[in-house]
SEVEX-295264 format. One line per 2 residues: for each residue z, x, y of N, C-alpha, C. Coordinates in pm, 1 decimal. Layout:
N
Z X Y Z X Y Z X Y; ... $
This chain:
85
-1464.6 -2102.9 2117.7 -1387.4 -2004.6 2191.6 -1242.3 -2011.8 2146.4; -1174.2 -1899.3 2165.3 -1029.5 -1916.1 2122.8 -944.2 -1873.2 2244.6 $
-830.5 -1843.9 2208.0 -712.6 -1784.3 2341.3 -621.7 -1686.5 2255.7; -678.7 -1577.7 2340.2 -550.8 -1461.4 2261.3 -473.5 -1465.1 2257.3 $
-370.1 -1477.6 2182.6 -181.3 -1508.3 2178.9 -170.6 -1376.2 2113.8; -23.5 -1276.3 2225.3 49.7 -1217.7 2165.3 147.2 -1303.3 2108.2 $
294.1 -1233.6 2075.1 444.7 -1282.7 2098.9 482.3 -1121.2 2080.6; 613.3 -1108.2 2195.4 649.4 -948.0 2172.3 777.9 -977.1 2212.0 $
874.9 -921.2 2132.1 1020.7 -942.1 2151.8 1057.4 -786.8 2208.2; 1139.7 -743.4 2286.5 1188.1 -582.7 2305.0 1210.0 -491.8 2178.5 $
1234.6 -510.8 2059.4 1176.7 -474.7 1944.3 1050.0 -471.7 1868.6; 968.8 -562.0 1888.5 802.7 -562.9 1803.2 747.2 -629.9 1852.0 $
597.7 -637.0 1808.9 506.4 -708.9 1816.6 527.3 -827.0 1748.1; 565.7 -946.8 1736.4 576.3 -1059.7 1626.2 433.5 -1086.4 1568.6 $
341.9 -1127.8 1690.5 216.7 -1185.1 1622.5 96.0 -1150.5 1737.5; 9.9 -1131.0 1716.9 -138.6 -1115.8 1743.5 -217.6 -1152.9 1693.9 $
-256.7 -1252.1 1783.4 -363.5 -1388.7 1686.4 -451.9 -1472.5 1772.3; -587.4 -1509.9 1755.4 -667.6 -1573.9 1780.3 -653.3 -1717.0 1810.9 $
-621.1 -1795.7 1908.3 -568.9 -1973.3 1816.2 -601.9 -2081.9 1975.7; -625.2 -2203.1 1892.6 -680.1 -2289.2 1978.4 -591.3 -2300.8 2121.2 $
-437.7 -2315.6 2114.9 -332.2 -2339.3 2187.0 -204.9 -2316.0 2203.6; -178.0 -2286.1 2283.6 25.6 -2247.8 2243.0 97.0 -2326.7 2366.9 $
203.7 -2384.4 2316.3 299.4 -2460.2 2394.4 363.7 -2407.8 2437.8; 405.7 -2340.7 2551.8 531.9 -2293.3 2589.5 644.1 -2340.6 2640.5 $
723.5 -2326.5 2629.2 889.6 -2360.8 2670.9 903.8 -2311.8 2792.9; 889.7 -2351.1 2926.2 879.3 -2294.5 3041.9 979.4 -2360.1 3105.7 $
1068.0 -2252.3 3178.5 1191.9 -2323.6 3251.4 1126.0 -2483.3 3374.3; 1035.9 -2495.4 3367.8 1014.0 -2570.5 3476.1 904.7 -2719.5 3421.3 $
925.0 -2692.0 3233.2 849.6 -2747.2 3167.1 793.5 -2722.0 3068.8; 700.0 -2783.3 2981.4 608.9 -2757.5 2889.6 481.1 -2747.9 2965.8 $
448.5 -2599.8 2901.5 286.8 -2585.2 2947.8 199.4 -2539.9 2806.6; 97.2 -2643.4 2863.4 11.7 -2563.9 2738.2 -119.6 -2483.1 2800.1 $
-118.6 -2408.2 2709.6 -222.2 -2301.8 2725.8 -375.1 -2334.2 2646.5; -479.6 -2341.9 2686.2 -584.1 -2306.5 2622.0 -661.6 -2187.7 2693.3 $
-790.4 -2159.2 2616.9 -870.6 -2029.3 2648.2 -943.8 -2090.4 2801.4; -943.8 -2014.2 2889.4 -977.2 -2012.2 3015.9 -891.4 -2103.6 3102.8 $
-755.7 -2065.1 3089.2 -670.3 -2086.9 3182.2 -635.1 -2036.4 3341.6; -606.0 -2134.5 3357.4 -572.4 -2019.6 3504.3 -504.3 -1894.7 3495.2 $
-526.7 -1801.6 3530.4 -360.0 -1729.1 3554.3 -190.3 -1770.2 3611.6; -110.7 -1747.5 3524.2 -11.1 -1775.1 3598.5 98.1 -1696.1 3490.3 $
243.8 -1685.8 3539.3 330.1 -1647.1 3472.1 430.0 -1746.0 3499.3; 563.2 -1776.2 3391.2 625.7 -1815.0 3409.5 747.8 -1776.9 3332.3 $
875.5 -1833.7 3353.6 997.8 -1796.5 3304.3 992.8 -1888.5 3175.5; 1095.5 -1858.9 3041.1 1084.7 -1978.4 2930.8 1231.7 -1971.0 2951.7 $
1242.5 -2133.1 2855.0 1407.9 -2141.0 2832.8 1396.2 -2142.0 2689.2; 1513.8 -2118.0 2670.4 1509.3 -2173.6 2483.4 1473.3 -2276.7 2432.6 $
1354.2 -2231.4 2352.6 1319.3 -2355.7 2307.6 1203.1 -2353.2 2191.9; 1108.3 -2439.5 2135.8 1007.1 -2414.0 2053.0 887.2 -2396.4 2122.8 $
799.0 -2253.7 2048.1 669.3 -2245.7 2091.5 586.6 -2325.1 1993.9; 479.9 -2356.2 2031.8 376.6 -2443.3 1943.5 276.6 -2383.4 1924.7 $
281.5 -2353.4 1806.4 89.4 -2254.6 1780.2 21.4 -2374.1 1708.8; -71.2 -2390.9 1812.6 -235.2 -2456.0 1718.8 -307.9 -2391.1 1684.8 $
-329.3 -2327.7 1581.6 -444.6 -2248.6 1512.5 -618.8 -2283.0 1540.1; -586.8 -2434.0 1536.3 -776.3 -2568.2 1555.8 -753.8 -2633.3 1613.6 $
-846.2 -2687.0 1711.8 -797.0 -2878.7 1792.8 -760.8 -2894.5 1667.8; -682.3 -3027.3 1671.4 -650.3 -3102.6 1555.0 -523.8 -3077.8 1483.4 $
-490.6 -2936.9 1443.8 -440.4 -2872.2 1355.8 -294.6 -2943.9 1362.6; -218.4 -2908.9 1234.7 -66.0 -2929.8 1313.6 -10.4 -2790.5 1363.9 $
109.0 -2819.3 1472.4 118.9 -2720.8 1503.1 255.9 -2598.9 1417.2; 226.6 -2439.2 1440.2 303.1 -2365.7 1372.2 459.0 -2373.4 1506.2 $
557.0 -2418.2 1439.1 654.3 -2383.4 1514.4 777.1 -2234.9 1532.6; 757.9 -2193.8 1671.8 859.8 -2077.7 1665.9 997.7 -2074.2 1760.9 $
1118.2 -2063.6 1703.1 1184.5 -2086.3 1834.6 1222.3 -1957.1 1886.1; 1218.8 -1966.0 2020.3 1218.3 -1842.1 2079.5 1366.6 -1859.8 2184.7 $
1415.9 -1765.3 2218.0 1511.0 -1777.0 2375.2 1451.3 -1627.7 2475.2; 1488.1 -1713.3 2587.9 1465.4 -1684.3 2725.7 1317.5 -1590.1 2749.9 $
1330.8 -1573.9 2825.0 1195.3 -1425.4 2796.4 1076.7 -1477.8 2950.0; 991.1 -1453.7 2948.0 861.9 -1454.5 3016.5 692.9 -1519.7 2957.4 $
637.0 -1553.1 3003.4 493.0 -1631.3 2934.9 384.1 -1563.2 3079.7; 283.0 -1506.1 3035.2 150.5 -1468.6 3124.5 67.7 -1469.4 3047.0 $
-11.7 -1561.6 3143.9 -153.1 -1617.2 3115.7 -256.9 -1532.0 3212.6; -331.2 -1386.5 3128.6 -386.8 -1315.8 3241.0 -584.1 -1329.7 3164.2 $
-650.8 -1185.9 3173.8 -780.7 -1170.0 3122.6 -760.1 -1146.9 3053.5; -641.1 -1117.9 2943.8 -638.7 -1117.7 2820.9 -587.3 -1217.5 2721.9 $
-567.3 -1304.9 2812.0 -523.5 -1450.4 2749.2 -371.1 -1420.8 2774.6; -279.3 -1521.3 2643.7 -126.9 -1526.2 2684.0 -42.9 -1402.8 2597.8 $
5.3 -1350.2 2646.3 115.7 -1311.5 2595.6 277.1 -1393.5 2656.3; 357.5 -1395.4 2507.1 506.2 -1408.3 2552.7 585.3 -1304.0 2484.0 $
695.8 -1292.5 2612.2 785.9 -1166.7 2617.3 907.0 -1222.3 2595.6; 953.7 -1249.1 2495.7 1054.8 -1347.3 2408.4 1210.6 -1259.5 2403.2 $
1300.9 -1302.8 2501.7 1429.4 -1204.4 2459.9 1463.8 -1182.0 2301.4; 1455.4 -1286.3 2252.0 1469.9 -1316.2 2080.6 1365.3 -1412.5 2003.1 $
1334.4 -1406.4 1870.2 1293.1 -1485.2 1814.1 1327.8 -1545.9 1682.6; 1364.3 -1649.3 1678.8 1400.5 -1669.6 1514.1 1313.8 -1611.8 1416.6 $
1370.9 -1624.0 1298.3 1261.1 -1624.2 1177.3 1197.6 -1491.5 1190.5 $
């Protein structure tokens, strides 16, 4: 099974992708996400997201500032004020 990851900045779509896990930068912590999560939303602070592509994998790093993270039936999307790179 996988977990749908957007990333969407107020300009584009960054990425739409299939992947084991993503770390988020959540004002209240690090959360990680896998496929059949609870629902929840939360606020991010600046900081690095972590894409795992496989258990195991290393992870792809993105740094993002401020924005939003929801974990719904379509898996996660994050709503990233900015993104590097």
């Amino acid at each position: 099974m996988a977990l749908h990851f957007e990333l969407v900045t107020p300009a584009r779509l960054v990425r739409s992708d299939d992947v084991y896990m993503v770390v988020v930068p959540g004002t209240e912590g690090e959360e990680g996400v896998l496929e059949g999560h609870a629902p929840f939303m939360t606020t991010m602070r600046d900081g690095t997201l972590r894409i795992y592509k496989t258990d195991g994998a290393a992870p792809e790093e993105i740094q993002v500032q401020g924005g939003f993270a929801e974990v719904g039936d379509n898996g996660l999307t994050v709503l990233a004020e900015h993104v590097e790179g």
